[in-house]
C-alpha positions in Angstrom: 27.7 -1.1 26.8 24.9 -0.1 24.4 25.7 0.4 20.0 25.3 3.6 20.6 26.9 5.8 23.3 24.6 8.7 22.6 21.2 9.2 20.7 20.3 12.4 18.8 16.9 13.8 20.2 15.1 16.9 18.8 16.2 20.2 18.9 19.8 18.9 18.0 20.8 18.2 21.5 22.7 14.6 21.9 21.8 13.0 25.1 23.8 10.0 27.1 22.0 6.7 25.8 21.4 5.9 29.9 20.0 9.0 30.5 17.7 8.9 27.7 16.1 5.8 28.9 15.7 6.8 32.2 13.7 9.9 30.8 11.7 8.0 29.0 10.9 4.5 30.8 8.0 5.4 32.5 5.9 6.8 29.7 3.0 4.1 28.2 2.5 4.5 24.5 -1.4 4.6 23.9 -2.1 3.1 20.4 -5.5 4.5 19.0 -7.8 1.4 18.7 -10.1 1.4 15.4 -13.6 0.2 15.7 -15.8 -1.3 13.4 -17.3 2.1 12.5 -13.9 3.4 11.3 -14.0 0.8 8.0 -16.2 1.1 4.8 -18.3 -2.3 4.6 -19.2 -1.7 1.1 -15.5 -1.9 0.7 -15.2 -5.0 1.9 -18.6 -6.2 0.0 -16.1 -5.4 -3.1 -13.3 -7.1 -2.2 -15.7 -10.3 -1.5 -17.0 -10.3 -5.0 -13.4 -9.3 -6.6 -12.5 -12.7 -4.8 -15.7 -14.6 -6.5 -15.2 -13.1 -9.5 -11.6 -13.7 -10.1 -10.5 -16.0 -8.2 -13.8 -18.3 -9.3 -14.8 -18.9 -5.4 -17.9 -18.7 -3.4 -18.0 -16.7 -0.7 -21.1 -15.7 0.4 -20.1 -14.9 3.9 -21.1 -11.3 4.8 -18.4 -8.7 5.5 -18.5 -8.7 9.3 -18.4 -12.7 8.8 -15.3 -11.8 6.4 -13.5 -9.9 8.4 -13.6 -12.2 11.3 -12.8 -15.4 9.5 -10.0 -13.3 7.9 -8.7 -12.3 11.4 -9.1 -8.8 10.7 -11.1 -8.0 13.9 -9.8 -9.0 17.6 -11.6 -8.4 21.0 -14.6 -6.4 19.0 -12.3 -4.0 17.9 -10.2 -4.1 14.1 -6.4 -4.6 13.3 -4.5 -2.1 11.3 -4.4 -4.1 8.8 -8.2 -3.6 8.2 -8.4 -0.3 9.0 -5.4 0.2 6.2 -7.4 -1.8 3.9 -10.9 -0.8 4.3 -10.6 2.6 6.1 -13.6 5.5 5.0 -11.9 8.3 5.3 -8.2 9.5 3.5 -6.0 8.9 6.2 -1.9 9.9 6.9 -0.9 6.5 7.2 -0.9 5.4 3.5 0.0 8.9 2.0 1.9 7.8 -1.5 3.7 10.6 -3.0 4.5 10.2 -7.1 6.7 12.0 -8.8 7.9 11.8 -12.7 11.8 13.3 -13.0 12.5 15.1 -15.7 15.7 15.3 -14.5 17.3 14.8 -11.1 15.7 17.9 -9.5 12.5 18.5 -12.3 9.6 16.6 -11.3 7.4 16.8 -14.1 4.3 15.6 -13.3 3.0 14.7 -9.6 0.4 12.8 -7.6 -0.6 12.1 -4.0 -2.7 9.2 -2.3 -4.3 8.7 0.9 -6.8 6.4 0.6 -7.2 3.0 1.4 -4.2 0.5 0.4 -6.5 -1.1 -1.8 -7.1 1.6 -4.0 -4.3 3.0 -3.9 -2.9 0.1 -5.9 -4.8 1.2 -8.8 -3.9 4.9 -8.3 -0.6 4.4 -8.6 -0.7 1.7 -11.7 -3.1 4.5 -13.4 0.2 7.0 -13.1 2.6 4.2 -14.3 0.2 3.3 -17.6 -0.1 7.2 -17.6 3.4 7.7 -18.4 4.4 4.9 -20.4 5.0 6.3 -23.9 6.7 2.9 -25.6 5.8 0.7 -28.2 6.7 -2.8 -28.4 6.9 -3.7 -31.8 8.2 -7.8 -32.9 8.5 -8.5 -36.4 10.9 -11.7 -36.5 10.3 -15.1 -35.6 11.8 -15.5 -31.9 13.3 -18.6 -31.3 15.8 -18.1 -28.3 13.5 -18.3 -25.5 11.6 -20.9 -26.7 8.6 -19.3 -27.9 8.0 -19.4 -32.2 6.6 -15.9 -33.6 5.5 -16.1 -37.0 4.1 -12.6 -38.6 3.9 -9.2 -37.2 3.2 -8.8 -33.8 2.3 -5.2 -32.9 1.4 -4.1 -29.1 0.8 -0.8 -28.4 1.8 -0.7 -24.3 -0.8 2.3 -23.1 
């Protein structure tokens, strides 16, 4: 006996679980396959130096050689974690949706994303920093956690 007697299908009809399998157990899901021309190269070229430059390596590999050492492209064609990372076009899979509340139902300021994961990650730390309007100001000597202050410590977060 399956969890769940019956399964709620579009058009707000409820179907017997068994009878929804048997509708449905001879379809074949298709999954798109990316290709090699689907990803931005120069994309990964920055992510190579990134690595060099931050992480004080030495790749020199080129990005083909990258991605394939990286496991990134099986049987000639590119995983999805790839095309996620590298893709050249703004694509539905990564859409990020940003909102700042002003209250439960005002949004007060908005922003959208659908490009690569990789630069998405500074998109959305731009609107963070964007709307961070504190100051962090120390002016005691802190000695609870360890760490000795002396003078006036001023950081302006921004």
């Amino acid at each position: 006996m399956p969890l769940f007697s019956k399964v709620f299908v579009p058009h707000f009809r409820t179907m017997p679980y068994q009878e929804l399998l048997n509708a449905y157990s001879g379809i074949q899901v298709h999954l798109h396959q990316f290709g090699l021309e689907d990803i931005s190269f120069d994309k990964v070229q920055q992510v190579i130096d990134t690595i060099n430059q931050e992480l004080k390596l030495n790749i020199t590999d080129d990005p083909l050689t990258f991605l394939l050492k990286h496991d990134l492209v099986r049987d000639g064609a590119i995983t999805n974690a790839a095309y996620l990372l590298f893709t050249k076009k703004e694509i539905l899979f990564t859409t990020v949706e940003l909102g700042l509340f002003q209250t439960s139902i005002i949004i007060k300021d908005t922003a959208r994303s659908k490009c690569d994961i990789l630069n998405q990650v500074d998109e959305v730390l731009n609107f963070v920093k964007k709307h961070i309007n504190k100051e962090v100001i120390i002016t005691e000597k802190q000695t609870d956690c360890g760490l000795l202050q002396s003078g006036r410590y001023y950081r302006k977060i921004r």
